[in-house]
C-alpha positions as CSV (number, residue, x, y, z in Angstrom):
1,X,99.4,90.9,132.2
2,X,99.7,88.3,135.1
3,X,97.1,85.9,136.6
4,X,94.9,86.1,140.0
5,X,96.1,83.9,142.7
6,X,94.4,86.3,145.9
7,X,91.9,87.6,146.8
8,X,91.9,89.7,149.8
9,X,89.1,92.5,151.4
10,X,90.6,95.7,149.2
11,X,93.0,94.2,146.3
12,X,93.7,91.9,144.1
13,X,96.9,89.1,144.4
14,X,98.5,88.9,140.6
15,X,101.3,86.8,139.6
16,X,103.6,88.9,137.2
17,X,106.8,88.2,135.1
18,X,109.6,90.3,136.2
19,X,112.4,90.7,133.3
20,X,115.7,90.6,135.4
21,X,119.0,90.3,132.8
22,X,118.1,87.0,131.0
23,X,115.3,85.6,133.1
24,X,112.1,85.9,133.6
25,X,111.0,86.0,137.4
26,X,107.5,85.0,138.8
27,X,106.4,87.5,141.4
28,X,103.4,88.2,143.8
29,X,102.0,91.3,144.1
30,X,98.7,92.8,145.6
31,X,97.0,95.5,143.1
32,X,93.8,97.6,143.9
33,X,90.8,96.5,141.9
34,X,91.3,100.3,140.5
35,X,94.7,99.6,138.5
36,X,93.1,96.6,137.3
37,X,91.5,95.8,133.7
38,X,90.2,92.9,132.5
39,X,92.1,90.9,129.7
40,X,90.7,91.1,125.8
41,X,92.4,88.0,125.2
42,X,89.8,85.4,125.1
43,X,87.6,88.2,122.9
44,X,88.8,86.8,119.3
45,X,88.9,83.3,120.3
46,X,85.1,83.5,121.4
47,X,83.9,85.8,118.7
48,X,85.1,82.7,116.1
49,X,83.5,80.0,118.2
50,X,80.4,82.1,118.3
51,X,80.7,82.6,114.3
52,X,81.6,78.8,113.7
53,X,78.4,77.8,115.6
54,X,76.5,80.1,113.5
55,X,78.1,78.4,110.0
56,X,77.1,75.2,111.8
57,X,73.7,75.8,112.2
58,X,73.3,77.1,108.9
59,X,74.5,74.0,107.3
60,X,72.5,71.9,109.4
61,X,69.6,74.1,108.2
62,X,70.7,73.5,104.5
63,X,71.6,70.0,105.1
64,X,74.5,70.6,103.3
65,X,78.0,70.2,105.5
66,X,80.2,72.9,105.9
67,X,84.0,72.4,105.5
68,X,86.3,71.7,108.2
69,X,88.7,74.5,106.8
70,X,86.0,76.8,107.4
71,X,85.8,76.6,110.8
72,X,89.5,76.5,111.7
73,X,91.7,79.5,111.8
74,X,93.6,80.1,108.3
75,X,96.8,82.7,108.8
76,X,96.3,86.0,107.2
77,X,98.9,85.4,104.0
78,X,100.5,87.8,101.6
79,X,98.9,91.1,100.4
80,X,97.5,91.5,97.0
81,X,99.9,92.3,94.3
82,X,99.9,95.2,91.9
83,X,101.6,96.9,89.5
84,X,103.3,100.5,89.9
85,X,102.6,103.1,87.2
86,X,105.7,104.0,86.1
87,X,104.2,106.3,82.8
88,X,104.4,109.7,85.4
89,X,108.3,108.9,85.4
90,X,109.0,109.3,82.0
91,X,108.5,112.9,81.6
92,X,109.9,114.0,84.9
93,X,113.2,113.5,85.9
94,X,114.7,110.2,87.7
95,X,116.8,110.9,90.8
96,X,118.8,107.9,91.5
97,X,120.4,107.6,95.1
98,X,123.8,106.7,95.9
99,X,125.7,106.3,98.5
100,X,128.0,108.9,99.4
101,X,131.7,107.8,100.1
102,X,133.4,107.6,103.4
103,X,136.4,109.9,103.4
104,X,138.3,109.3,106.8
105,X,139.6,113.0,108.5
106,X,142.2,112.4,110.8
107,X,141.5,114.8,113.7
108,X,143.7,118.1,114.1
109,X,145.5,119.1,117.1
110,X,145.0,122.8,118.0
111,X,147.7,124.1,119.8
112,X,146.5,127.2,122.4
C-alpha cells in the first residue's frame, strides 16, 4: 500500500513505509504500471453512502424520516448465543484432559 506522488513516461512514483527495527521509514520508489493494483479501500465506504442515499430517498418518498442510527456505521457486536447439547455425552464416555507433570531428567554423560 503507499500513495502516488510521480508520474513519469513508463512507471509509477509511490511513497511506501519501510519497517526498519522500530520505525517506520517513508520511501520513494518508481513501480511499472504492471506491479500495480488499484486500492479496494474506498469500496465499503462508497457502497454505504450509496445505500444511505437510497434509505434517504425512500423516506423522503414515504415522508416518514429515517433514523440517524441508520445511516451511520454500528460495529458488528457479539455472536448469537446457544446452548450445547450435552444429552449425546451421557451415554458415551467423558475423557477429561490433564496436564501431564513435568519430571526434570538430568542429562547423562556417556563416557566413549
Amino acid at each position: 500500500t503507499g500513495t502516488v506522488w510521480n508520474v513519469p513516461r513508463r512507471g509509477i512514483g509511490v511513497e511506501v513505509n519501510k519497517v526498519h527495527r522500530q520505525r517506520q521509514l517513508v520511501k520513494r520508489i518508481h513501480v511499472r504500471v504492471e506491479h500495480l493494483r488499484p486500492s479496494n479501500s474506498k469500496a465499503g465506504h462508497l457502497a454505504r453512502v450509496k445505500s444511505n442515499e437510497e434509505k434517504k430517498k425512500a423516506a423522503k418518498e414515504s415522508g416518514v424520516p429515517c433514523a440517524t442510527s441508520e445511516l451511520k456505521r454500528s460495529p458488528k457486536g457479539p455472536r448469537d448465543g446457544f446452548t450445547l447439547d450435552l444429552g449425546k455425552t451421557f451415554e458415551t464416555k467423558v475423557h477429561t484432559l490433564t496436564p501431564v507433570p513435568y519430571v526434570f531428567k538430568p542429562l547423562s554423560k556417556s563416557i566413549a
